[in-house]
C-alpha positions as CSV (number, residue, x, y, z in Angstrom):
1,X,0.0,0.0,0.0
2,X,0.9,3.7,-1.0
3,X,0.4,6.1,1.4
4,X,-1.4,9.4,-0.2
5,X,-1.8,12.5,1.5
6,X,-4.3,14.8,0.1
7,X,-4.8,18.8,1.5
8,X,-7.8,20.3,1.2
9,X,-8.4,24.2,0.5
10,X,-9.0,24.9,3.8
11,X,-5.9,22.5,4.9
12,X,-7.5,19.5,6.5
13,X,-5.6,16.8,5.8
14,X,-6.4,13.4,4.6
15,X,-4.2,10.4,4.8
16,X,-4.9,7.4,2.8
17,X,-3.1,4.2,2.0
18,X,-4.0,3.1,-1.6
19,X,-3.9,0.4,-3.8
20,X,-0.4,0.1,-6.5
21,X,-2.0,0.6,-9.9
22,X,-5.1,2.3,-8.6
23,X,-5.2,6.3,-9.6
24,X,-5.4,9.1,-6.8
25,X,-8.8,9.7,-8.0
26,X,-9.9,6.6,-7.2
27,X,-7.9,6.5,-3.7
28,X,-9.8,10.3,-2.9
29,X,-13.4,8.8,-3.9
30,X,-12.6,5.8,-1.9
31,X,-11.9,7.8,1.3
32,X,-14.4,10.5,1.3
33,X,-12.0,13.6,0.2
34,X,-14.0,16.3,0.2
35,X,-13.7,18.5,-3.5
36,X,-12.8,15.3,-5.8
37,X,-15.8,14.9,-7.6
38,X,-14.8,12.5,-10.2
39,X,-17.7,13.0,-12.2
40,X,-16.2,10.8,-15.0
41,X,-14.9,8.2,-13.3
42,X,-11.8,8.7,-14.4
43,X,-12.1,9.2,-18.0
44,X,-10.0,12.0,-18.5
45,X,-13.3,13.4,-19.9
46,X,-14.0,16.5,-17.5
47,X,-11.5,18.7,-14.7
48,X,-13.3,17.4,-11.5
49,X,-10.6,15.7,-10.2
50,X,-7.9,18.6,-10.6
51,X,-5.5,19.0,-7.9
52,X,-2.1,20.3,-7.4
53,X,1.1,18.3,-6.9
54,X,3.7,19.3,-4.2
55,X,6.9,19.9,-5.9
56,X,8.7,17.8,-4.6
57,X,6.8,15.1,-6.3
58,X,6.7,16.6,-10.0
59,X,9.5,14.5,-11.3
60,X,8.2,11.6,-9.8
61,X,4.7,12.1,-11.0
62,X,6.3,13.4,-14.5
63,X,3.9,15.4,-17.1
64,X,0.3,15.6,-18.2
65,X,-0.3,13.8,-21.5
66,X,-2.0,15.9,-24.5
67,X,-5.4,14.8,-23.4
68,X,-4.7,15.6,-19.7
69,X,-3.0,19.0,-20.8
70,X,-6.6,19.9,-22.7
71,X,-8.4,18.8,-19.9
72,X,-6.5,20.7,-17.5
73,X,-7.8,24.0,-19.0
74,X,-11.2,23.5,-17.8
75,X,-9.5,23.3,-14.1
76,X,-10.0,25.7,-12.0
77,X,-7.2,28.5,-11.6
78,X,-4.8,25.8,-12.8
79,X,-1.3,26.1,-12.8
80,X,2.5,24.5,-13.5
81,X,1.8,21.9,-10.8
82,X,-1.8,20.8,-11.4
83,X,-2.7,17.2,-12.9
84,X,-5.9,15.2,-13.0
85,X,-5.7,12.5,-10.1
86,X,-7.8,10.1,-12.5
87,X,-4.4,10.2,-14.6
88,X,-1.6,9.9,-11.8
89,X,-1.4,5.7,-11.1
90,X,-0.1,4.9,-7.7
91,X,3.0,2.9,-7.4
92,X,5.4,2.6,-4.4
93,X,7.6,5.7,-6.1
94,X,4.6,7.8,-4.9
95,X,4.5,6.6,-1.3
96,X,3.8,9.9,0.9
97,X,2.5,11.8,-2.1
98,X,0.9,15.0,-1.2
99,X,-1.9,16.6,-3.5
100,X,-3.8,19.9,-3.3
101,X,-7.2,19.8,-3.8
102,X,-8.7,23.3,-5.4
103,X,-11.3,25.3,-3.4
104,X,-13.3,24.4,-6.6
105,X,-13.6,21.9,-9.6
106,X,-13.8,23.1,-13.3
């Protein structure tokens, strides 16, 4: 299991330990975090799932894909450290991984 650590807009802080080859988005859903709405299901077909990466994980997480990248600019206030969590598989490499979630989806 992966632990993910996911801060909220008004900084409560959720820790979860995930599944390897789950995606964030499905870890979030699965524990209740308030502002993932995941109202694709992890499509990459909407922005409701936006959050923003600590640096200190952006290598490790590496870049959005074109489709992620066009999703991304239906995100709310996005920025050079946003990614969809439906995109962002958990493996061991991501154990302590701390995400943002926006005070709003797109």
């Amino acid at each position: 299991m992966t632990r993910i650590i996911y801060v909220t807009h008004d900084n409560q802080r959720f820790e979860h330990d995930a599944e390897n080859g789950s995606s964030v988005m499905e870890a979030a859903v699965r524990a209740g975090v308030p502002g993932i709405e995941a109202e694709c299901g992890g499509a990459c077909a909407c922005a409701t799932c936006h959050v923003y990466v600590e640096p200190e994980f952006m290598n490790t997480v590496g870049e959005a894909d074109g489709m992620e990248t066009d999703m991304l600019d239906f995100a709310w206030e996005p920025s050079a450290n946003s990614r969809l969590s439906c995109q962002l598989t958990v493996t061991d490499a991501l154990d302590g991984l701390v995400v943002r979630v926006p005070a709003r989806q797109g």
